[in-house]
C-alpha positions, 0 to 999 in steps of 0.5 A: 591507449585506453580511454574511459568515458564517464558517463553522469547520471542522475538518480532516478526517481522512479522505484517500483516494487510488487508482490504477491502475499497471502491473505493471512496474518502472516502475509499482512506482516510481510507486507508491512516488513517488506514496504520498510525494506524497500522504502529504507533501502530506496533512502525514503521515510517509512513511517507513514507507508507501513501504517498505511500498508499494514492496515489496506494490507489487514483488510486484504487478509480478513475482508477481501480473502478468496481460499487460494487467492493471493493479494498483491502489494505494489509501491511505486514512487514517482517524482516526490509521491509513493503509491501504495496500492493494495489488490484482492480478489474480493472486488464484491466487497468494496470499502467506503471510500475517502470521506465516507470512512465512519468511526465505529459506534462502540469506542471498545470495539476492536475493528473499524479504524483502519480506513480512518488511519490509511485517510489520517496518514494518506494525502489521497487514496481510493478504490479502483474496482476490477478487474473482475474479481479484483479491487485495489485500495490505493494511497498517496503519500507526498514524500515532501513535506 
């Protein structure tokens, strides 16, 4: 006689998503790509994260590139919060930190916003220095709103 047992299970909560990118345009984009990917196939809004994403990732490709070195995405979505956490290997080259962010002076400059989209869209996020030579910038996004 065979018997089949059901096992219930709850979905779990927890998804966790890390990468290796190159610190170039093209990597930046991926970044972004990838966040939706995951995100959509994990049944959890975008929107936000791939701003977010698109911009820490950007800086890790202009301000925080080593020749040679990549920089790592990782998404991790805890109970009713994503992390997006965003590590280079420049960690001599610190961002300001949240309320620290400045607008640039010139309204036509081209650069200078993204840390004031990641701090609009965010709930929190900082820098965590090291270790040597790295830095991340991390956000969190509440996913319940």
């Amino acid at each position: 006689m065979n018997q089949e047992f059901l096992r219930t299970q709850h979905p779990s909560t927890e998804q966790t998503f890390t990468v290796q990118l190159s610190p170039t345009r093209r990597g930046a984009r991926l970044a972004r790509l990838l966040t939706v990917a995951h995100l959509g196939a994990w049944g959890l809004p975008s929107e936000s994260a791939a701003h977010v994403v698109a911009e820490l990732a950007a800086n890790a490709s202009v301000h925080g590139r080593v020749q040679g070195r990549d920089f790592q995405l990782s998404l991790a979505v805890s109970g009713q919060t994503l992390r997006i956490e965003v590590t280079d290997t420049r960690g001599d080259s610190v961002p300001p930190g949240p309320g620290a962010v400045k607008a640039p002076e010139d309204d036509h400059a081209e650069h200078g916003r993204g840390l004031l989209i990641v701090e609009a869209l965010a709930d929190h996020w900082g820098v965590v220095p090291g270790p040597v030579p790295r830095k991340t910038v991390w956000a969190e996004i509440d996913l319940v709103r």
